[in-house]
Each structure stands twice: as structure tokens, then as C-alpha cells.
NUBA-790149 format. One line per field, with one value per residue (C-alpha): residue number from 0; residue in three letters; x, y, z. Coordinates in nm, 3 decimals, decimal comma. Example, Ala and Ser with C-alpha at 12.3 -4.5 7.8 and 13.67 -1.06 7.14 Angstrom:
<pts>
pos <- [0 / 1]
code <- [ala / ser]
px <- [1,230 / 1,367]
py <- [-0,450 / -0,106]
pz <- [0,780 / 0,714]
</pts>
This chain:
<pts>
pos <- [0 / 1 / 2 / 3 / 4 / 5 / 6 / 7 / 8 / 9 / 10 / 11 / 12 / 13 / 14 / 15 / 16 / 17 / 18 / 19 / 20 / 21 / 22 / 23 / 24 / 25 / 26 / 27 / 28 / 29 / 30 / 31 / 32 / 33 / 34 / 35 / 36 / 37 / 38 / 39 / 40 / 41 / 42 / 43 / 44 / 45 / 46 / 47 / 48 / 49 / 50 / 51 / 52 / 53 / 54 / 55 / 56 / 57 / 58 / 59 / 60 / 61 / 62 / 63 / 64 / 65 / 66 / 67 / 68 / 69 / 70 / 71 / 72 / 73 / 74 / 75 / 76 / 77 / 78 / 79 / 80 / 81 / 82 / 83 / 84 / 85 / 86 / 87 / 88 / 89 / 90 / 91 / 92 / 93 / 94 / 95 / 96 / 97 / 98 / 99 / 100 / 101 / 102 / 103 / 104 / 105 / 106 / 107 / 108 / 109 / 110 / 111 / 112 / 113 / 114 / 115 / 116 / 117 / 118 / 119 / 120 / 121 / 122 / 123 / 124 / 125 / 126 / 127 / 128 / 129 / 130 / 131 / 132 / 133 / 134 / 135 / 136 / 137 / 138 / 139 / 140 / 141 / 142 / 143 / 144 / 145 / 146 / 147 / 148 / 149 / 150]
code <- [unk / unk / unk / unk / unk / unk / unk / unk / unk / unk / unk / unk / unk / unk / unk / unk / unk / unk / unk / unk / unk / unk / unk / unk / unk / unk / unk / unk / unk / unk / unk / unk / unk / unk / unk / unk / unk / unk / unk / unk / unk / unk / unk / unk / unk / unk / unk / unk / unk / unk / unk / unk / unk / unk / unk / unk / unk / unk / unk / unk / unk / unk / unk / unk / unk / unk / unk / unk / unk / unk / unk / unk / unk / unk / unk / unk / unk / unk / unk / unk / unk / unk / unk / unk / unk / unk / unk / unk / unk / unk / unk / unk / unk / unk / unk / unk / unk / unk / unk / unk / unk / unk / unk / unk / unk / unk / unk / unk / unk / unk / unk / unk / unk / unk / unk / unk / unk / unk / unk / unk / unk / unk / unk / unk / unk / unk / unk / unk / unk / unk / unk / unk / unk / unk / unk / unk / unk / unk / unk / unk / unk / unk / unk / unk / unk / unk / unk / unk / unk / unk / unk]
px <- [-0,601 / -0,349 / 0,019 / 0,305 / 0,535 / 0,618 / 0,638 / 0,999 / 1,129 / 1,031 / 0,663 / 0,694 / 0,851 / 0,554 / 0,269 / 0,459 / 0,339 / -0,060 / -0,014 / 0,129 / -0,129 / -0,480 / -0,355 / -0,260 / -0,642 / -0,820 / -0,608 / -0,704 / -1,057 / -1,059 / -1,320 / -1,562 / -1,576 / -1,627 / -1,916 / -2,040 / -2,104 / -2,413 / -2,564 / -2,589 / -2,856 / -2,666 / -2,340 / -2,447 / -2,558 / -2,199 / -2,109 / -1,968 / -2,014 / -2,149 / -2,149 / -1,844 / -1,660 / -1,845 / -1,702 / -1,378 / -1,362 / -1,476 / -1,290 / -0,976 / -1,046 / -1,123 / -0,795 / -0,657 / -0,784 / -0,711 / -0,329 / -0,328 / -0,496 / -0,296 / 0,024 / -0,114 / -0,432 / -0,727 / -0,675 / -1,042 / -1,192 / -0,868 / -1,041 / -1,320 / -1,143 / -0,906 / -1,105 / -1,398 / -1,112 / -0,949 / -1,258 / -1,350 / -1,003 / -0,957 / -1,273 / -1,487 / -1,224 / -1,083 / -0,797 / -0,702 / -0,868 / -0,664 / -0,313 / -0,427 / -0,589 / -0,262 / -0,046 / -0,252 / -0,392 / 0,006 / 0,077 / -0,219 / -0,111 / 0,207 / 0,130 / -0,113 / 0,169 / 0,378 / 0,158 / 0,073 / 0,470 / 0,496 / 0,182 / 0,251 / 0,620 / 0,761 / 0,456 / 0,271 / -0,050 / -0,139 / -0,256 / -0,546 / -0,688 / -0,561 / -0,725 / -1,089 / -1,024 / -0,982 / -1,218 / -1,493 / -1,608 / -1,544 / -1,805 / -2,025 / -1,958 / -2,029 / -2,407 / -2,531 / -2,415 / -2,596 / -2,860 / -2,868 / -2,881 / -3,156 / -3,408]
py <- [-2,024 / -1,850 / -1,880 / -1,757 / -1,914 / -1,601 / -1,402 / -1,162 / -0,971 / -0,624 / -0,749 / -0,838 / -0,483 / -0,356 / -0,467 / -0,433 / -0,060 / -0,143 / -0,459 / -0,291 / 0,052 / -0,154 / -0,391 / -0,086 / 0,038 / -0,274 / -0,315 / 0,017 / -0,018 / -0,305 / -0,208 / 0,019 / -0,369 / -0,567 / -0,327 / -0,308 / -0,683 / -0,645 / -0,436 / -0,091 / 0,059 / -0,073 / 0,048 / 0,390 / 0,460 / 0,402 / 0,654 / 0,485 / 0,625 / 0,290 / 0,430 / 0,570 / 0,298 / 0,035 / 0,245 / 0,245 / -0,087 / -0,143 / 0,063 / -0,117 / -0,434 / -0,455 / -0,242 / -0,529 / -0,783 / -0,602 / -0,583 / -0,963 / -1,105 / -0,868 / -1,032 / -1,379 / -1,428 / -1,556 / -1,775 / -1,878 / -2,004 / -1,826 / -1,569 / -1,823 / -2,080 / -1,908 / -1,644 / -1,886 / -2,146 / -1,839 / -1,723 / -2,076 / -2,094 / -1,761 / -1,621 / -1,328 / -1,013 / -0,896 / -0,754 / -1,149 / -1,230 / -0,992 / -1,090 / -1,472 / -1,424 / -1,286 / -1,524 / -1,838 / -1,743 / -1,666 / -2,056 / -2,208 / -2,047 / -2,220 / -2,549 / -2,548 / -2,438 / -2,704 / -2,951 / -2,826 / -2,869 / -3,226 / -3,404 / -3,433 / -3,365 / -3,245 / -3,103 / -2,870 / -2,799 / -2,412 / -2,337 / -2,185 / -2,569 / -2,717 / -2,430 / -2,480 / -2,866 / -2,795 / -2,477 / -2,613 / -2,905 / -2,645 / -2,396 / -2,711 / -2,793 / -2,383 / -2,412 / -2,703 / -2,604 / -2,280 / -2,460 / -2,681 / -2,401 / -2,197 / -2,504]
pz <- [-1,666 / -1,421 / -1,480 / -1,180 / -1,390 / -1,574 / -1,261 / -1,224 / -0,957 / -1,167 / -1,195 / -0,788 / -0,755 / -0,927 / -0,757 / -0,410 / -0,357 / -0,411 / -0,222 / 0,086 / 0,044 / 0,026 / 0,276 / 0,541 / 0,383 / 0,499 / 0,820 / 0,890 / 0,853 / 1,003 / 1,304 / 1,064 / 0,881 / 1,170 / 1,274 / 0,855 / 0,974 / 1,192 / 0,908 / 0,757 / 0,951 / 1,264 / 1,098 / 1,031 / 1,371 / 1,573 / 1,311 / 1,027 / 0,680 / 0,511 / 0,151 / 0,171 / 0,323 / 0,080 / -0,269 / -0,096 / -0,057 / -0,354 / -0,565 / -0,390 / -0,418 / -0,742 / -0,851 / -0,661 / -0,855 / -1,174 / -1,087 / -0,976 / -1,298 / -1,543 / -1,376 / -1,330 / -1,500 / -1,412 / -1,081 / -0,969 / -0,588 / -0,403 / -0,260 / -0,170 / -0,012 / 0,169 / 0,352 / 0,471 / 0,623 / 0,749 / 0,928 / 1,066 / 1,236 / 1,365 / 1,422 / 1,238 / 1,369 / 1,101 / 1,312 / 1,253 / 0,949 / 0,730 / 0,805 / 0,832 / 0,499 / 0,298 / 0,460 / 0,412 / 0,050 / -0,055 / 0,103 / -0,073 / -0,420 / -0,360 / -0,232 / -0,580 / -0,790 / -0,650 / -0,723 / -1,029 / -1,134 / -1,004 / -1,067 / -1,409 / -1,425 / -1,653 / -1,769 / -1,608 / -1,482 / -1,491 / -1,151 / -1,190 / -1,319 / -0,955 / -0,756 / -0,920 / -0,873 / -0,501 / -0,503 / -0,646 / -0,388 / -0,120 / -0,284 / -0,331 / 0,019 / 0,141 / -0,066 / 0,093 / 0,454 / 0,380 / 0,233 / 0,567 / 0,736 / 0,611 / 0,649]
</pts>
């Protein structure tokens, strides 16, 4: 389970430069993935080169991911939660969704981590145990509205 107790300022240091590139990325791309959303074909003919923008995103993301668990370890349902509430507050831009998204998934990791250090105080919980607690109802919750909605 994920850990940010270890976290120091080198390791924050470290992952600052691929934090602030792939967000810039995304920001930047931020219309070509608002169009991806009504589909490739759609996509493809205002001009956007779906492949290309897909393996970029890709690639990124996941290089993303790698840096965050090799620091942190495994933290599961963030990237669930947090985009999906993000979306149902501010809408489906992503000219809104990005920056809401890093600022309300870095708050969520620490209101967990808090309460991961005081629920059972002085022991504590590794975060990555109070994010699935929360995380998974709220994927529950996201299959059966889905579920709802396809009948």
C-alpha cells in the first residue's frame, strides 16, 4: 500500500520537472482532447491526429504513473475518484478539468493521509488502505449509475 510518509524535499525536487512538462502537455492539448471526446472518426476530421495524440498521451501518462508509484507506491481509486467528482462539478472542458483535477486530487491525498495519521494514532494507516476504503463505494456507486443508465 502507498506510503508519503517517506517523501523528502530531493524526491519532491525530482519529480517536479515531469510534473510541470506533462501537465503543460495535457494543458496544451487540452482542445485536441475535448474534441477526441465526440469520437475518433469525428476527431480526425477537424484535423486532429488521433493516433498520434492517443500514444502521446499514453506514453505520458503512464511515465507519470511510473514516477508517482516508484516514490509513493501503489495508491489505488485516486485517479478515479477525483477526476469523475471533478468533472461533475466543473463540467467536461478540460481547460477546467485539468487544473481542478491536480489541485483537488493533491487535497484528497492529504485529507486521506491525515486521516490515515489520526484515526488510529499513533499508529498509522498507510494511505493507500483509506483511499480504496473511500474509492471503492464510489466505483460501486459509478457501475450501477452506468448500469442505470444503459437500461
Amino acid at each position: 500500500m502507498g506510503y508519503l510518509g517517506n517523501a523528502s524535499w530531493k524526491q519532491i525536487l525530482f519529480l517536479l520537472f515531469p510534473i510541470i512538462f506533462s501537465t503543460l502537455y495535457f494543458y496544451q492539448k487540452r482542445n485536441a482532447l475535448d474534441i477526441l471526446l465526440l469520437g475518433d472518426e469525428q476527431a480526425h476530421s477537424m484535423g486532429i491526429q488521433v493516433s498520434k495524440l492517443k500514444s502521446h498521451c499514453l506514453i505520458l501518462a503512464s511515465l507519470m504513473v511510473a514516477f508517482s508509484v516508484a516514490f509513493t507506491g501503489m495508491i489505488g481509486f485516486v485517479g478515479l475518484i477525483v477526476p469523475h467528482i471533478v468533472r461533475n462539478i466543473v463540467g467536461p472542458l478540460n481547460r477546467k478539468v485539468i487544473p481542478c483535477t491536480l489541485f483537488f486530487g493533491g487535497t484528497f491525498l492529504l485529507v486521506c493521509d491525515t486521516l490515515g495519521r489520526m484515526i488510529l494514532a499513533p499508529l498509522e494507516i498507510p494511505i493507500g488502505v483509506i483511499t480504496s476504503l473511500l474509492g471503492a463505494p464510489f466505483f460501486f456507486y459509478l457501475a450501477m449509475k452506468n448500469r442505470r443508465n444503459m437500461l
